[in-house]
C-alpha positions in Angstrom: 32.6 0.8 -13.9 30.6 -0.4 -11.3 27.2 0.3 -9.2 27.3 3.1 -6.9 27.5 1.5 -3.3 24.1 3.5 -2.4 21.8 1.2 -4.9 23.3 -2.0 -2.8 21.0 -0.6 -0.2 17.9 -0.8 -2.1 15.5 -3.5 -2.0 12.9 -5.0 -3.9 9.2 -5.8 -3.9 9.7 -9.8 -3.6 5.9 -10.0 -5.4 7.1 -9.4 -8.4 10.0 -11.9 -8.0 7.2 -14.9 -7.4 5.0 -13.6 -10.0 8.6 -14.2 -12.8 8.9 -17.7 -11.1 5.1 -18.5 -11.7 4.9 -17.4 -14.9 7.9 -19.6 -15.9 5.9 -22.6 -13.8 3.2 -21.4 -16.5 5.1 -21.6 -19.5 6.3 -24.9 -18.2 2.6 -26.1 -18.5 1.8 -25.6 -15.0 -1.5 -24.2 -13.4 -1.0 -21.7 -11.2 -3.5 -19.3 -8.8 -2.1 -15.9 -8.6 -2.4 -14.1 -5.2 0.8 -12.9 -5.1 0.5 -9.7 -6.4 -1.4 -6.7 -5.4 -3.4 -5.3 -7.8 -7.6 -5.1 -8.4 -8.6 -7.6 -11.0 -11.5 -6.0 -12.0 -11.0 -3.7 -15.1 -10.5 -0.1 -15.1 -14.1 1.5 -15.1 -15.4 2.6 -18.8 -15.9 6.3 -18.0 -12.6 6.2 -16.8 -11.2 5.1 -20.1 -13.1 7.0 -22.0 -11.6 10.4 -20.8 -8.4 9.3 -21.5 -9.5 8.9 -24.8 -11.2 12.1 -25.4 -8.1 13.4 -23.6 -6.1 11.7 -26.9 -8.5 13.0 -29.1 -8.5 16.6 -27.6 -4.4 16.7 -27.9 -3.9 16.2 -24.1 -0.4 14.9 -24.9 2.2 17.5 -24.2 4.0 18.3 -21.2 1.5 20.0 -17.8 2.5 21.7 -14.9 5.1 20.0 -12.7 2.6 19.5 -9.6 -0.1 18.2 -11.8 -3.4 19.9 -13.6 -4.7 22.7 -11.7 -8.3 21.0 -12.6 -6.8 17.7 -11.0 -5.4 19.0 -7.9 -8.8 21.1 -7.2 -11.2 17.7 -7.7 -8.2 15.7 -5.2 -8.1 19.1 -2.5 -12.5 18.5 -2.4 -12.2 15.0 -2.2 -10.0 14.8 0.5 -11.0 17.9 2.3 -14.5 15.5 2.2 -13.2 12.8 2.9 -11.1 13.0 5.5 -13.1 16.2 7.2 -9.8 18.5 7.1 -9.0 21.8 4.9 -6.7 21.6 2.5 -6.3 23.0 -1.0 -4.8 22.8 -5.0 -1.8 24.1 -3.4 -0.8 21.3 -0.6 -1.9 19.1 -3.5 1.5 16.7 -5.3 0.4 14.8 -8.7 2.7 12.3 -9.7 3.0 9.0 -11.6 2.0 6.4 -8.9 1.8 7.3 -5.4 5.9 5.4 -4.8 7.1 9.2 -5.6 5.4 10.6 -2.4 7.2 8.1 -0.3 10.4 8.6 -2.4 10.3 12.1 -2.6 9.3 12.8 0.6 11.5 11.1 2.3 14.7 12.4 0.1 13.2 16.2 1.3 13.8 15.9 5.0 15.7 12.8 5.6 19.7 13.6 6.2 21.8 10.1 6.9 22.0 9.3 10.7 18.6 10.6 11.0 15.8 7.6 12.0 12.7 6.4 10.7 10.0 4.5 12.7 7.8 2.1 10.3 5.5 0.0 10.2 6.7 -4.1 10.8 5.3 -6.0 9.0 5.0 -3.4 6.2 5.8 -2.4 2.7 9.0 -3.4 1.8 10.0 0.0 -0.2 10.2 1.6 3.3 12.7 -0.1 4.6 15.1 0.4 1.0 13.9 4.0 0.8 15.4 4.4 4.6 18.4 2.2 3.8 18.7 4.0 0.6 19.0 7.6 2.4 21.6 6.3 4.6 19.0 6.9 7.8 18.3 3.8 10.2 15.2 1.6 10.0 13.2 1.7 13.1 10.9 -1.1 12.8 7.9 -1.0 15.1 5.9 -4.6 15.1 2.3 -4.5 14.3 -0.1 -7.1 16.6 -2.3 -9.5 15.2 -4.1 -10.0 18.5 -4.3 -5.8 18.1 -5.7 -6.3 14.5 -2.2 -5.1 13.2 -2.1 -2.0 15.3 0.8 -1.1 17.3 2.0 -1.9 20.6 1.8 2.0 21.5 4.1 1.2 24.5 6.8 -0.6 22.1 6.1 2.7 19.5 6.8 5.4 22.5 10.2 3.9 23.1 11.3 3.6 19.8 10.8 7.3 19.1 13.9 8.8 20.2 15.5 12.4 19.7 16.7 11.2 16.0 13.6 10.7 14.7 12.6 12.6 11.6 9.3 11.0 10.0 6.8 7.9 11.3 5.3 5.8 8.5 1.4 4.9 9.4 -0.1 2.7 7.0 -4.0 2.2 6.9 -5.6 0.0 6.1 -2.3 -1.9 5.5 -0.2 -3.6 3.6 0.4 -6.5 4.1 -2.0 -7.3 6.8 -5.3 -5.5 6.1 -5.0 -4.2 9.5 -7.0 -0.6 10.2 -5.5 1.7 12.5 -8.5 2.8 14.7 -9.2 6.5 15.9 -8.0 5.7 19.3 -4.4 4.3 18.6 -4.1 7.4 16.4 -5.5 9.4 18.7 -2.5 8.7 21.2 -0.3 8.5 18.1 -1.3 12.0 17.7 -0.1 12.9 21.4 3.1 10.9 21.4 4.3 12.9 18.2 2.4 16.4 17.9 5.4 18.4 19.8 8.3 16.1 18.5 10.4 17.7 15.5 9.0 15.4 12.8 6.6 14.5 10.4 4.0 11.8 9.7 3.3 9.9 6.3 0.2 8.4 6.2 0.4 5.9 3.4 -3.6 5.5 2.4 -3.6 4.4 -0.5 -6.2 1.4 0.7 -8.7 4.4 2.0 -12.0 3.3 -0.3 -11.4 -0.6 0.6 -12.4 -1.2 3.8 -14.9 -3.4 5.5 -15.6 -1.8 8.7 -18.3 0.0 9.5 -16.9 3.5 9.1 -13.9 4.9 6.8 -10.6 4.3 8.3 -9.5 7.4 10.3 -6.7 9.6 9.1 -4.1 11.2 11.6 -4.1 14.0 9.6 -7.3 15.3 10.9 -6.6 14.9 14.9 -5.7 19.0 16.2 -2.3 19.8 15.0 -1.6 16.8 12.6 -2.4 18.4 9.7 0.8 20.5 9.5 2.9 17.8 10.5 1.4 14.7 7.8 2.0 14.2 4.4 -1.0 11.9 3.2 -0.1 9.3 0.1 -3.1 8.6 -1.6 -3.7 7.4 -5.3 -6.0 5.8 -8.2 -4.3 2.7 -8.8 -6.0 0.5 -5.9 -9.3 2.1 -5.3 -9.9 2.9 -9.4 -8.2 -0.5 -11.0 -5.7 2.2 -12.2 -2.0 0.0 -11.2 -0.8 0.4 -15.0 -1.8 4.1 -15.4 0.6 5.1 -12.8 -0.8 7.9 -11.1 -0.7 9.0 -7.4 -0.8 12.1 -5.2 0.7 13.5 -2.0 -1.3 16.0 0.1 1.1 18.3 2.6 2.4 21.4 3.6 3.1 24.1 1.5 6.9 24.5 2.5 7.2 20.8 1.9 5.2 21.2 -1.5 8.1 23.2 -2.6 11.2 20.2 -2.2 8.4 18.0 -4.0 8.1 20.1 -6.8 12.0 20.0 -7.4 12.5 16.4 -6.9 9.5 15.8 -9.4 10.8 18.6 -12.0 14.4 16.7 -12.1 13.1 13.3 -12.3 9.9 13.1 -14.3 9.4 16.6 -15.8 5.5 15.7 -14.9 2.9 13.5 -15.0 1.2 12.2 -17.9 -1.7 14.7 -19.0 -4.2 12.5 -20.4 -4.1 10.0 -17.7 -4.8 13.3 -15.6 -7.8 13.8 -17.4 -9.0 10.6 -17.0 -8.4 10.7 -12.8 -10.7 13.5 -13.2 -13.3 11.5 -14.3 -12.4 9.0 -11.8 -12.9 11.7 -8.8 -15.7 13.9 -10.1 -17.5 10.6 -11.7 -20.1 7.6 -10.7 -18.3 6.0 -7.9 -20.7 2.9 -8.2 -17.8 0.4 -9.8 -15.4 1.4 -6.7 -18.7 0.0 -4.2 -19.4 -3.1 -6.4 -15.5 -3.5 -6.4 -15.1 -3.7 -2.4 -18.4 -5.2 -2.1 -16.6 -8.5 -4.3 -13.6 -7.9 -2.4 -15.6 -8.3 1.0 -17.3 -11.8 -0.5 -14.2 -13.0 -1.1 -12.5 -12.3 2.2 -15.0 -13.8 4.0 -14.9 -17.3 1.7 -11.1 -17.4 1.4 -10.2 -16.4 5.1 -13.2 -19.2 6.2 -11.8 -21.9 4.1 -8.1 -21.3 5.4 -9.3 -21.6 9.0 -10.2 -25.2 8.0 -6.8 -25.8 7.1 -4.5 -27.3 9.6 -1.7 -25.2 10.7 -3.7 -22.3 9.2 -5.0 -19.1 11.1 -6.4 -16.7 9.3 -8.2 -13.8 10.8 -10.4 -11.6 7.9 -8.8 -8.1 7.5 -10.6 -5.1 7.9 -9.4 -3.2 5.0 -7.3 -3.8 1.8 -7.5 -7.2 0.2 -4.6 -8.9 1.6 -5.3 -12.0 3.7 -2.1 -12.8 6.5 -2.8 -16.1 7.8 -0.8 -17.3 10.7 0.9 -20.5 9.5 3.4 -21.2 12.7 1.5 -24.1 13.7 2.5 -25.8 10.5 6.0 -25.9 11.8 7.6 -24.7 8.5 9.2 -21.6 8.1 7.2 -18.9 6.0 9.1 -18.8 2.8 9.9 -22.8 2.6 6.2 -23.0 3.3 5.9 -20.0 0.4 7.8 -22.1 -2.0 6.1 -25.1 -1.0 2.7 -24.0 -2.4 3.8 -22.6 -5.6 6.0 -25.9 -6.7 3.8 -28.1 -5.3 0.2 -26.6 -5.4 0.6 -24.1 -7.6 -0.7 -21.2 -5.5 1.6 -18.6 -5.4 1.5 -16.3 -2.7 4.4 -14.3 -0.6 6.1 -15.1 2.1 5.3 -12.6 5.4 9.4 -12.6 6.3 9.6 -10.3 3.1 7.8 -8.1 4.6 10.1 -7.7 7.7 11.3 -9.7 10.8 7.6 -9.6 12.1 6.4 -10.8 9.3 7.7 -14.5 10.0 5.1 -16.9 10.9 2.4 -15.6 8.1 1.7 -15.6 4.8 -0.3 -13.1 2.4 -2.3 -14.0 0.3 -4.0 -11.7 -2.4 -7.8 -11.9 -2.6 -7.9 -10.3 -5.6 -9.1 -13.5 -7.8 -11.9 -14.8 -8.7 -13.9 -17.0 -6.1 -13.7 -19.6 -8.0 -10.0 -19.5 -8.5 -9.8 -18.6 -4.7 -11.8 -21.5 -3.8 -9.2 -24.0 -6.2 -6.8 -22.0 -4.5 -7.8 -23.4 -0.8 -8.5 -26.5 -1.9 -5.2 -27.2 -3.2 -3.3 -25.6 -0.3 -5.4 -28.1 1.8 -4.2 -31.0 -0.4 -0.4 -29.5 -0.2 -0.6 -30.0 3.6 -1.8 -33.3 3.3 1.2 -34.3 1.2 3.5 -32.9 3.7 2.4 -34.8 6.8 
């Protein structure tokens, strides 16, 4: 036996590669920064885990309903109905474990092979394997830094084509921290509203931003509504990554193909960690502030000191907390540069070609570490640089 020819065309998230080849640098006896993976480093707030234990202790351990709690998907309906100043309700409401599902089950609901999908470039890397993985074609679409990571909208008209089925926004994005502002969507909104596809608007970074006001949301521009499916989840904004729990918000037709996909794959998701995202919505929400507030601190320290670095550009992201510094003036490509400053600094971070073709020329870093550590961090990238000259 062999593997099926289709899981060739998957890919993989290359953070968790670097964090297996620090971690062995580590058992070696070598000190190593992390900022290669994206997750909050700030614990899971204690109300939070304190439902799930009453949960336990109340026997919330057996199987729920396949599209998640009906308590649940009321509290995420408000919220987002709030949130993002649209109407939905419990019934265009998705709960499954992590928010990866949405963008996996979505796109296995209306995707047929041949058909193309227009993403984001740089972007997450699991929407170019999902593509691949469906047999469609990638349609990469590169995001300016000079544009703070929006698109080109001139470079996005042309690549949307008779074929497409689905455009992937991201905001505030991954890897970039680039916010999409109200404008660009705005004539987003016109370039797609009468074409025969949909939008997923991947926001899972919506509560960590550093703007002014909230990122915007396609879905509530007139006539996007019916046409979005909005990822959103508890892992980022909550310190949630290990509980595994996400949600899709769409229409009801497409609720339907969800719902099958997430019957034959995970039955549901779990119900105590459901109880505790309750709390999480309907709760204080003063950990999330003090959370973004530390985020912002750091951004501004980390993304100053690499501007002192030569051959580093950095400009501070607006939302998630993901720095993408410009590193084509050190003359290296990104991931020799990458591999540089893990085995030699110890700083290990992710190369910006892993992210896609316009992702070369930049690395991310991860903000999510201490200052302190994020201070050692710059210091010893500045020292790797010396050593190289």
């Amino acid at each position: 036996m062999k593997l099926a020819e289709r899981i060739a065309r998957l890919e993989i998230e290359s953070a968790f590669d670097v964090l297996v080849k620090a971690r062995a640098l580590e058992a070696a006896g070598r000190s190593v920064v992390h900022l290669e993976i994206g997750e909050p480093d700030f614990p899971t707030p204690p109300h939070i885990v304190e439902a799930a234990k009453q949960a336990l202790d109340q026997g919330w351990t057996r199987y729920g309903p396949t599209q998640g709690l009906p308590e649940l998907r009321e509290a995420i309906a408000a919220y987002i109905s709030r949130t993002r100043n649209i109407s939905v309700s419990a019934r265009n409401v998705c709960v499954v474990p992590g928010a990866k599902p949405i963008l996996f089950f979505s796109m296995l609901a209306l995707i047929e092979p041949g058909d193309e999908v227009v993403y984001p470039d740089p972007g997450f890397p699991i929407y170019r394997s999902m593509i691949q993985y469906l047999g469609a074609k990638p349609v990469p679409v590169p995001l300016i830094e000079t544009r703070g990571f929006s698109f080109d909208l001139d470079i996005l008209r042309d690549k949307l084509s008779s074929r497409t089925r689905l455009l992937i926004l991201n905001s505030p994005q991954n890897p970039t921290g680039g916010v999409i502002p109200e404008l660009d969507l705005r004539e987003i909104a016109a370039l797609v509203r009468d074409r025969d596809l949909m939008v997923l608007s991947d926001e899972i970074y919506s509560r960590i931003y550093y703007t002014a006001e909230a990122p915007y949301s396609i879905a509530a521009l007139p006539g996007m509504l019916e046409k979005t499916i909005l990822l959103d989840g508890f892992s980022k904004t909550y310190a949630m990554t290990g509980w595994r729990l996400g949600y899709g918000v769409m229409p009801e037709w497409l609720v339907e193909g969800v719902n099958k996909l997430m019957v034959n794959s995970n039955s549901c998701a779990t119900s105590f960690t459901q109880r505790a995202a309750l709390a999480a919505l309907t709760g204080p929400q003063t950990a999330v502030d003090q959370m973004v507030e530390q985020f912002r601190r750091r951004r501004d320290v980390f993304c100053q000191a690499l501007n002192t670095i030569p051959g580093f550009r950095c400009v501070p992201p607006s939302g998630a907390f993901y720095a993408f510094a410009n590193v084509e003036q050190t003359g290296m490509p990104s991931k020799d540069l990458a591999n540089l400053l893990l085995e030699r600094a110890g700083v290990a971070c992710l190369n910006g070609g892993s992210f896609g073709e316009h992702g070369e020329g930049y690395i991310r870093f991860s903000f999510a570490n201490s200052l302190q550590n994020l201070q050692a961090a710059a210091e010893r990238i500045r020292a790797a640089q010396k050593e190289t000259k």
